[in-house]
N, C-alpha and C positions, 0 to 999 in steps of 0.2 A: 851689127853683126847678126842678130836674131830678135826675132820678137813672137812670143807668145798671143796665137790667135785661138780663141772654141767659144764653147757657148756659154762661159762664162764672162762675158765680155766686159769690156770698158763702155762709159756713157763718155763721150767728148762732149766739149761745150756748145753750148749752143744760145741764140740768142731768143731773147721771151723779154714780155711786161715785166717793167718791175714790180715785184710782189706776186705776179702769178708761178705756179709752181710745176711747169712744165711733164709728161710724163716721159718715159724710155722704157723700154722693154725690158725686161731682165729672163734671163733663163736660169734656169738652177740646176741645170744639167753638165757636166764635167769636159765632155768629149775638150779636143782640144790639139792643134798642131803647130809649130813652129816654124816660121820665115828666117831662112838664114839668108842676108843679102848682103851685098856688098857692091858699094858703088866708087866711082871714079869720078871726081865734083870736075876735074878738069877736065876729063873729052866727055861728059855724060853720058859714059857706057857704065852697065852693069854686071851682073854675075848672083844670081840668085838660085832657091833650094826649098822645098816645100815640105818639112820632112816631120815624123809624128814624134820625136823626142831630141830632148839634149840631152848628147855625150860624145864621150870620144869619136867613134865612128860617122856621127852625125859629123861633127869637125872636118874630121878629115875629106866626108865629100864634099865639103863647102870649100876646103882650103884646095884641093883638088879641082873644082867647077872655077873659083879664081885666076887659079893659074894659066888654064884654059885660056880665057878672057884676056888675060894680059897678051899686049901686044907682043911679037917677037923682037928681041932683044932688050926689051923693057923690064923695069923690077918694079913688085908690088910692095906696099905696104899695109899692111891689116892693124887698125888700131882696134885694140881689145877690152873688155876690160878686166877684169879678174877670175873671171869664173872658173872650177876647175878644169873642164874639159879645155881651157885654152892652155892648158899650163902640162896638161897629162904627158906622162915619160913616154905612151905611145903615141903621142901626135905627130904628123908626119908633116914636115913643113916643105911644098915643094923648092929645088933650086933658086927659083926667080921671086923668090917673099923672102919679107922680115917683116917679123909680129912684133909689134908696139903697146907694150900694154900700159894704159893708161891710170894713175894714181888714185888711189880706195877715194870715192864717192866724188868724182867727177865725170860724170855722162855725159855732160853737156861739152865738155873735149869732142865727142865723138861724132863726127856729121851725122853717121846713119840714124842715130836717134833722131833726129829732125825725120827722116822717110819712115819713121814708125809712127810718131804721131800725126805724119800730113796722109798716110796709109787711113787709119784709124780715122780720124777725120771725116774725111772723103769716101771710102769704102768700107772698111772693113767694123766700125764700131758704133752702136746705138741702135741693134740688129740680134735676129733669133735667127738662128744657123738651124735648116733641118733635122742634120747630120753630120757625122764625119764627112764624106763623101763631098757635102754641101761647105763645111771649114774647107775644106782642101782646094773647092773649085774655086770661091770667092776670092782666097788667099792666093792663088793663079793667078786670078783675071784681074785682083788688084794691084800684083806685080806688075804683070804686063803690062794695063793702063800706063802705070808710071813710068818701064823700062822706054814704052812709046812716046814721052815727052823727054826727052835729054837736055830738054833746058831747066826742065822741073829738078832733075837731079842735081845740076850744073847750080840754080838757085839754091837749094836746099843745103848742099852739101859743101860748098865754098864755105871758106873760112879765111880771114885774112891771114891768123898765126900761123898760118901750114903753106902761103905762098909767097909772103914777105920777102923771102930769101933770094 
């Protein structure tokens, strides 16, 4: 659903000597913006949102940029997980969704976490961000990279329990 990127970042793992003690950069700097994304593990299409906070309004242009994306005559499904803005008395759920929210501390239900940490990974994490400016472009073009591989999606974001049926 979203994930928090700035310049206070994440170090992902990485592989070293044993017993050597590798360095990462750290910034101590705040700046900071959120990916809201949403993906479709079955045709590997997407629907993503670059946007400088979480809340309602933030929501509603991601559940609106969604909707978009869905094919004509198709319904969506958005698995969530609790936070308040997916819950707010003003959310506005297009016609073609239904929000699925997912049971208190299980992320791992949720494919997109998988394209937060292979995001992080691969682009976005173990790095000093200029700027605002510079959060916003990276978190772009690490979307994009990804939206440009639909098989990466398609890997990432399958789950047996959600196609058994």
């Amino acid at each position: 659903m979203r994930a928090r990127v700035g310049q206070k970042n994440t170090v992902p793992r990485r592989w070293a000597r044993k017993g050597s003690r590798p360095t990462a950069p750290k910034d101590q700097r705040t700046a900071s913006a959120y990916i809201f994304g949403a993906i479709c593990p079955e045709k590997g299409k997407d629907a993503g949102l670059v946007l400088p906070r979480c809340a309602t309004p933030a929501m509603n242009a991601h559940l609106a940029e969604i909707s978009r994306a869905v094919d004509p005559g198709a319904h969506a499904v958005q698995i969530l997980d609790g936070a308040g803005w997916h819950v707010a008395a003003d959310l506005v759920v297009p016609d073609n969704f239904t929000l699925l929210t997912l049971p208190s501390h299980a992320p791992e239900l949720n494919p997109v976490e998988n394209v937060w940490q292979f995001l992080r990974e691969n682009w976005l994490g173990d790095r000093i961000f200029d700027s605002y400016e510079d959060i916003l472009d990276q978190c772009c073009e690490a979307w994009n990279k990804l939206v440009a591989q639909p098989w990466m999606i398609m890997s990432l974001g399958l789950r047996e329990w959600a196609y058994r049926l």
